[in-house]
C-alpha positions as CSV (number, residue, x, y, z in Angstrom):
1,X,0.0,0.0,0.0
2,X,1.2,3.5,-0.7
3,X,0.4,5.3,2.1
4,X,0.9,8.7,0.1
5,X,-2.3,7.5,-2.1
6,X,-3.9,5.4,-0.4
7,X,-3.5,3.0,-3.5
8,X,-3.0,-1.1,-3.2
9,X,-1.4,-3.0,-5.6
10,X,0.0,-6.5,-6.1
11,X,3.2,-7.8,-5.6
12,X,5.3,-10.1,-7.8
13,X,7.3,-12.3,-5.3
14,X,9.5,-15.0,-5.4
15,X,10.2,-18.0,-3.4
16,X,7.5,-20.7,-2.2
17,X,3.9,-20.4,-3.4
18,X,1.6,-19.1,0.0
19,X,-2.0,-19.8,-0.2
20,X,-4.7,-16.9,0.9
21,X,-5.4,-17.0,4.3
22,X,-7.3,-15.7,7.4
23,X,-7.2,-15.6,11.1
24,X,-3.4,-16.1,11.1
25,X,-0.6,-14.4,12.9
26,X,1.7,-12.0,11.7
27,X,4.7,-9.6,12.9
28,X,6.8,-7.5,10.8
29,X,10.8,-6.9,12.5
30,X,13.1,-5.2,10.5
31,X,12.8,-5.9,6.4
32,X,10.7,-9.3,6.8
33,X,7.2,-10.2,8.3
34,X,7.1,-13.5,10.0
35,X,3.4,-15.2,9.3
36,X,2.2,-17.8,11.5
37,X,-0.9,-20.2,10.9
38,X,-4.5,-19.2,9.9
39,X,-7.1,-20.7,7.7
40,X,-8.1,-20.9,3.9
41,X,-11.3,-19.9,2.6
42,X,-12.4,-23.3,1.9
43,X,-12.1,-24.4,5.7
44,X,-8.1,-25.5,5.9
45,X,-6.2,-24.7,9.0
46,X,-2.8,-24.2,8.2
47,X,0.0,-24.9,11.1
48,X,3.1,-23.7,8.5
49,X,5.5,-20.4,9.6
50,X,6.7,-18.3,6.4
51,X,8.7,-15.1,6.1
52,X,8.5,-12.4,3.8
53,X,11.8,-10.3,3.2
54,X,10.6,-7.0,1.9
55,X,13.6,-5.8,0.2
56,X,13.8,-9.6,-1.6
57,X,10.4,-9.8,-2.1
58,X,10.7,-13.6,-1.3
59,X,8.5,-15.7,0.7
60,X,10.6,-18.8,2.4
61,X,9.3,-21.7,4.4
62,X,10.5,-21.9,7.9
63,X,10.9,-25.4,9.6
64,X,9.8,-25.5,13.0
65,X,9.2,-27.8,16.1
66,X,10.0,-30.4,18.2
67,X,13.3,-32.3,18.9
C-alpha cells in the first residue's frame, strides 16, 4: 500500500507459493514479516511459519518444532 495514495497494488514475489489465508498471525521486524498459521477460505487450518523479506520480495518456508 502507498500510504501517500492510499493505493494497493500487487506484488510479484519469489520464493515458495503461499495460499490466501485468514485468522493467522503476523509480525513485521526489521525488512521481513514473520506469518504464523491461519485458515483458507475453503475451511483448511494451516500450522506452517513463512517469512517475507521486503527488500527480496521472497517468501521462504521456515521449519519449525520439536526435537
Amino acid at each position: 500500500m502507498n500510504c501517500e495514495t492510499g493505493m494497493i497494488s500487487l506484488l510479484k514475489t519469489k520464493g515458495v507459493s503461499i495460499n490466501v489465508r485468514k485468522q493467522h498471525t503476523a509480525v513485521a521486524f526489521k525488512h521481513s514479516m514473520v506469518v504464523f498459521g491461519g485458515s483458507s477460505e475453503n475451511g483448511i487450518v494451516h500450522e506452517d511459519m513463512l517469512v517475507f523479506n521486503f527488500e527480496d520480495r521472497e517468501w521462504l518456508k521456515i521449519r519449525y518444532g520439536g526435537s
